[in-house]
N, C-alpha and C positions, 0 to 999 in steps of 0.2 A: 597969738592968733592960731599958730598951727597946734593942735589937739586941743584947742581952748573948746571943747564940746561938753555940753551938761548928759550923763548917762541918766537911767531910769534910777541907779541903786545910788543911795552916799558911796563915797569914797573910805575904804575901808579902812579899821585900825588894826594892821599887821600884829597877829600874837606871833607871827611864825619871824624867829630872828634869823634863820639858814636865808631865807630868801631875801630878805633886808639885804644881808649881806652881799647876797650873790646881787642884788641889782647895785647898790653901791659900788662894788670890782665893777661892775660893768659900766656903770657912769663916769668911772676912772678911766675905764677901755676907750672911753668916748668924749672924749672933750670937748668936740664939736661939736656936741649935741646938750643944746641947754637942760640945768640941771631940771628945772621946772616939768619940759616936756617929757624927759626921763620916766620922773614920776607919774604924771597923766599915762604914761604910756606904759607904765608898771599896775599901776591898778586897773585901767583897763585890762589887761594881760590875764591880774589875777582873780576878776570876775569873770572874765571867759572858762579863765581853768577850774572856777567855782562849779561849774555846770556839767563837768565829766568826773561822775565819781571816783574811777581808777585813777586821779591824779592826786586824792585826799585819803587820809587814813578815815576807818570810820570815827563821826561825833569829830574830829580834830579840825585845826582850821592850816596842817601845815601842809604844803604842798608838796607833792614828789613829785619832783622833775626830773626824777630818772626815769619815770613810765613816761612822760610827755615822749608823743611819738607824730609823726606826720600826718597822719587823721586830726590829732587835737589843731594842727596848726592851721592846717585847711579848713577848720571849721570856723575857726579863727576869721579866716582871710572870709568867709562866706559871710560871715557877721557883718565887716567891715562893710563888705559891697552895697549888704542890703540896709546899711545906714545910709548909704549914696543913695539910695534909690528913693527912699524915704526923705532924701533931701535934710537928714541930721549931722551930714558930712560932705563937703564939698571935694570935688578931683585932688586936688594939692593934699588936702588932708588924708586922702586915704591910700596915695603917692606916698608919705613919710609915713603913716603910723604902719605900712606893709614893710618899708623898706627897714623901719628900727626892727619889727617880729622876724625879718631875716637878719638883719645884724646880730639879735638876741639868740639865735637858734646858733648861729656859728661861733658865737661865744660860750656858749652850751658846750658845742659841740669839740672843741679848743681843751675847753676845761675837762674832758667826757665824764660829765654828767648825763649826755645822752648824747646819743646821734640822727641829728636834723640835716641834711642839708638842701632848706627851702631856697627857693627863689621867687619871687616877688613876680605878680603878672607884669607884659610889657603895657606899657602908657603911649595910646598914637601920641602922644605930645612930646616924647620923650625918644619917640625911635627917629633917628637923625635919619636923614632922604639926601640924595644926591641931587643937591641944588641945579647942578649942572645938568642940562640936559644935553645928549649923545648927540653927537654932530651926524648930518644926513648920510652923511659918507661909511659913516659907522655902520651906521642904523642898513644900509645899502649891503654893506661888507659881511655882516650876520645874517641877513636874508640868506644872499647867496650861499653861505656855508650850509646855513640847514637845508636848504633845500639840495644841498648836494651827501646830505644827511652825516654830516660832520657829528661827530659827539661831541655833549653840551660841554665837556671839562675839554676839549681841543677847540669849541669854538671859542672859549674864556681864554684859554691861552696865545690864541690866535690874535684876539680882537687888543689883550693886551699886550702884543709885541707890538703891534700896527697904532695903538695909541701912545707908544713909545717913541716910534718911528715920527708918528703926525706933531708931535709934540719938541725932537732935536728939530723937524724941519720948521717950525712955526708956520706950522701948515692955518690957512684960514677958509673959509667957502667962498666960494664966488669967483677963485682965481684967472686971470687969464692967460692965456697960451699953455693950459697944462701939461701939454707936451712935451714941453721945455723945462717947465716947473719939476716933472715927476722924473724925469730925468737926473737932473742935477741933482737932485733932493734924494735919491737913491742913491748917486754918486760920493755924496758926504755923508751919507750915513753907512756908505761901505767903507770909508777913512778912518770914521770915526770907531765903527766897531773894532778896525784894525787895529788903530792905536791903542783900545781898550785892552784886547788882545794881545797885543807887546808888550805893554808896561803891567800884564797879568792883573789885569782888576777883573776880567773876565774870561775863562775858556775857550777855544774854539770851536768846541761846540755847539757852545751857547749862542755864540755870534750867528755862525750860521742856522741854527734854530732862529734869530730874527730875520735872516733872509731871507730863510724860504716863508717867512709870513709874510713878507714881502712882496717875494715872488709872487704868493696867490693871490695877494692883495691888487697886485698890478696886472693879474690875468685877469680877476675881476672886472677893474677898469678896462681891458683891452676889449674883452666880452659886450661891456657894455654903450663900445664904440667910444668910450673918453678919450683913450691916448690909443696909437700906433702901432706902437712895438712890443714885443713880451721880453719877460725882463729873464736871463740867464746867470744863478751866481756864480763866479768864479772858483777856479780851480782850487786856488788858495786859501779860501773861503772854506772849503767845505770840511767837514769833520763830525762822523756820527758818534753820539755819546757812547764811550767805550762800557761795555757789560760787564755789570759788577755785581759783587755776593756781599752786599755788606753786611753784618752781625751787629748785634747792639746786646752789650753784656748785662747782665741781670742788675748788676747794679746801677749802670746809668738809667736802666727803665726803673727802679725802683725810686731812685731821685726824683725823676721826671714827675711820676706819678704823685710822690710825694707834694712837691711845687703846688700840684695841679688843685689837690684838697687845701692848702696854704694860701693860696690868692685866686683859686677862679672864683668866678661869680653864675658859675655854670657848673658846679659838679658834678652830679647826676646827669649831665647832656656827656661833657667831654671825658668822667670816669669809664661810663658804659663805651664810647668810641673807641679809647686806648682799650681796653679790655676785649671789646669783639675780636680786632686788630691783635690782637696778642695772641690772642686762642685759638684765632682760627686761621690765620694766614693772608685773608681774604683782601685785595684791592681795596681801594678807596671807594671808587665809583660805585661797588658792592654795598657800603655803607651808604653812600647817597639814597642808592634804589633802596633799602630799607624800608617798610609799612611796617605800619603796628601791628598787621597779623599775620606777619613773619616769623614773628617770634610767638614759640611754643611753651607757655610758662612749666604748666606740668609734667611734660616731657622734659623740659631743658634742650629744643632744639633750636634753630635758627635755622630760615630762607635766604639761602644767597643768589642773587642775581644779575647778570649782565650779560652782554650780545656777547664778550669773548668767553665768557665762563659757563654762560648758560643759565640754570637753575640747580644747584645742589643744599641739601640739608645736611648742616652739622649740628655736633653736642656742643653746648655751655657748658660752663662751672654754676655751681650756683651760687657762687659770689658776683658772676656777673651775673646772673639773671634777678640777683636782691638788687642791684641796681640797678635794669632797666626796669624792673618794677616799681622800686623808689619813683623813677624817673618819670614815668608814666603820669604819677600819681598829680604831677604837679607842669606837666605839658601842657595842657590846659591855659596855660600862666603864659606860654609862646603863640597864642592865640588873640590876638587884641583884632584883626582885620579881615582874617580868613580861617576856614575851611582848609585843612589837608590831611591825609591819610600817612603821611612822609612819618618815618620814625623819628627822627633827628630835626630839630628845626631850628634858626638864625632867630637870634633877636628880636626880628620884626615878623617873627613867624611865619617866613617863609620855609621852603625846603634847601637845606645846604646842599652845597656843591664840593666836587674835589678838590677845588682851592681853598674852602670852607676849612677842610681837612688839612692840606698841607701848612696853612697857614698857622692852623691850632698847635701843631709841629715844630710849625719854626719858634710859636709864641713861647712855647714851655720851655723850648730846649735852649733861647737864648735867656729867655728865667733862670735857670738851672745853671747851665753852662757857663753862659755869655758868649755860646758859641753851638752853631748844628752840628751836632754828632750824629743825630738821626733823624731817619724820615718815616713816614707812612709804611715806603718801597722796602725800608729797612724788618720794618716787623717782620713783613713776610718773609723775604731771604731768610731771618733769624730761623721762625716758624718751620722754614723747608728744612732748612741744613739741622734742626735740634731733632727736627722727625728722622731725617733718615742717620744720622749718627745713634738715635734710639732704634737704631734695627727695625723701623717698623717698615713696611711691605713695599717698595717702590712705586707698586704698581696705584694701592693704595691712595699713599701721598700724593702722586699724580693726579687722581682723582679728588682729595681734599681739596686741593689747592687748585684746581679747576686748569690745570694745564692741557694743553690740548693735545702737544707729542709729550711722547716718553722722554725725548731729548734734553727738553727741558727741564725733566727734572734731573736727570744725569747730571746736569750740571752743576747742580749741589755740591755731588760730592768729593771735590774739589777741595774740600776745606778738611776734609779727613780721609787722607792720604792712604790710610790702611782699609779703610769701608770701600776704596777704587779699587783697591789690589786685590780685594775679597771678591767684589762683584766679577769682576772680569778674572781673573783666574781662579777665583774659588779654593785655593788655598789656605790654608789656616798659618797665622802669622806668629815670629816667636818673640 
């Protein structure tokens, strides 16, 4: 049933034996994919590519799939649509014959005979929803941050400490005598962090990071006349995350990055991510705020912006800017519902968050690893400390990297003990 579609042309008799070949390895590649639709989905393939002359020698009938380039394949994917429309294709159908034209591109692309890396539009059928709908308490708990104009990656982090919280407590709506309830209920959740803490499944800083979501959680409530009392964490409790310069050496990012062409299904979203993040130093949230005419293709510049950083312009490589170009080309494809100007977009084409980011982070690096060595927070440190160990201008770098005191950045150099002794006494070292 699925590709069983009648085209306008017969089905052709392949003189070209390179491509036989290559769709056979690829039928091998694919077992899960009947052999039958293979073929349906090879000759359609190779009448599409019949229609773009630079993919054929002149008078030949062999194809070169080493000029096949992301123009042919999007035009490809345009064909498809407009068979839907015309009603010679239904949803499911043009679901799978998109999803095999990106399996075949990264089989391509594997083998390099060329380099695709497409991705298939999203499907509302197909973008999974959070069945669960947000409990009112929730929904209560985020009003109040934003209006107290919290940012959106602290009210995420917020709201999931507190669903952490509402979740040890079997917490339900409707309760009574909440006063008593929210009591107790933060009682055992300050035990239980404890013990987490003791037997080191978690830091203390961490712990108390879920207190104080807590804490506001229950000012909240207090605010809103629920309960009585305001809640105070404990002495013991308390621990702020110690200030750290981590580094992440060339070769675990080149792993990582590696991985990331090997199994994403996103490459041109999360290459250009790690690549900004590399080159420029810049926050995550900086990535978030991202629009597509931020980036300056001709020049090779990029807009960075946020409330602590502000607005600054830096330079690309042009390796990254071939792939946010790439990446552009087929955005488009993260569009199934809405409308947005957001450089970077989720699955369901929405606009990604910091967690978005941190998340893509942990995904790779326990790929890779099987364990996090680095983070987002990591690139930059890298980025500060490889600038100022290259002798470049303090004052400078400070400004790159959107620090707001000089202090901050001072504190780089920390990791190269002779570049401290140089700055402050200006002596030359033997």
């Amino acid at each position: 049933m699925i590709l069983n579609v009648q085209f306008n042309k017969d089905v052709p008799s392949f003189e070209d034996l390179t491509f036989i070949a290559i769709i056979e390895e690829f039928s091998l590649k694919n077992k899960s994919i009947a052999k039958k639709q293979i073929e349906l989905f090879s000759n359609f393939f190779y009448r599409e590519c019949q229609k773009e002359k630079d993919l054929f020698e002149p008078k030949k009938t062999i194809i070169q799939l080493k000029n096949l380039k992301m123009k042919h394949v999007l035009k490809i994917q345009e064909h498809v649509e407009n068979l839907l429309k015309v009603g010679e294709l239904d949803e499911s159908e043009v679901i799978l014959i998109l999803n095999y034209l990106s399996k075949f591109c990264r089989f391509l692309t594997n083998k390099e005979i060329t380099q695709i890396y497409y991705r298939p539009p999203s499907s509302s059928k197909n973008i999974v929803r959070n069945s669960k709908s947000k409990l009112p308490i929730i929904s209560k708990f985020t009003s109040y941050l934003k209006i107290r104009n919290y940012a959106p990656a602290t009210i995420h982090n917020y709201i999931t400490s507190i669903n952490y919280f509402l979740n040890y407590s079997n917490y339900k709506p409707n309760i009574e005598n909440q006063e008593e309830y929210w009591k107790i209920s933060t009682q055992q959740f300050e035990n239980h962090l404890s013990k987490e803490v003791l037997y080191e499944k978690i830091a203390l800083c961490t712990a108390y990071g879920y207190l104080k979501a807590v804490r506001l959680f229950l000012r909240c409530l207090y605010e809103e006349n629920q309960i009585r009392f305001m809640y105070k964490v404990p002495e013991r409790m308390i621990q702020n995350g110690k200030r750290s310069n981590e580094y992440v050496n060339l070769q675990d990012l080149l792993l990582v990055l590696e991985k990331i062409f090997e199994c994403s299904n996103h490459i041109l979203r999360d290459i250009s991510i790690f690549l900004i993040l590399t080159e420029t130093g810049c926050r995550p949230i900086e990535i978030v705020n991202l629009n597509v005419e931020d980036i300056y293709f001709h020049e090779k510049l990029i807009v960075l912006k946020s409330k602590k950083s502000h607005q600054r312009t830096l330079c690309l490589t042009e390796t990254t800017i071939k792939f946010i170009k790439e990446y552009l080309q087929i955005r488009k494809n993260y569009l199934p519902l809405i409308n947005t100007q957001s450089l970077f977009l989720s699955d369901s084409g929405t606009k990604i968050h910091s967690h978005f980011i941190t998340y893509l982070f942990r995904h790779y690096n326990l790929k890779t690893f099987k364990e996090i060595r680095f983070t987002p927070k990591s690139l930059r440190h890298t980025f500060i400390t490889n600038s100022l160990n290259n002798n470049n201008n303090i004052e400078q770098v400070k400004e790159t990297v959107g620090h707001k005191h000089l202090v901050s950045t001072y504190y780089y150099f920390y990791r190269d003990i002779n570049s401290l002794k140089k700055l402050f006494f200006g002596k030359k070292l033997l």
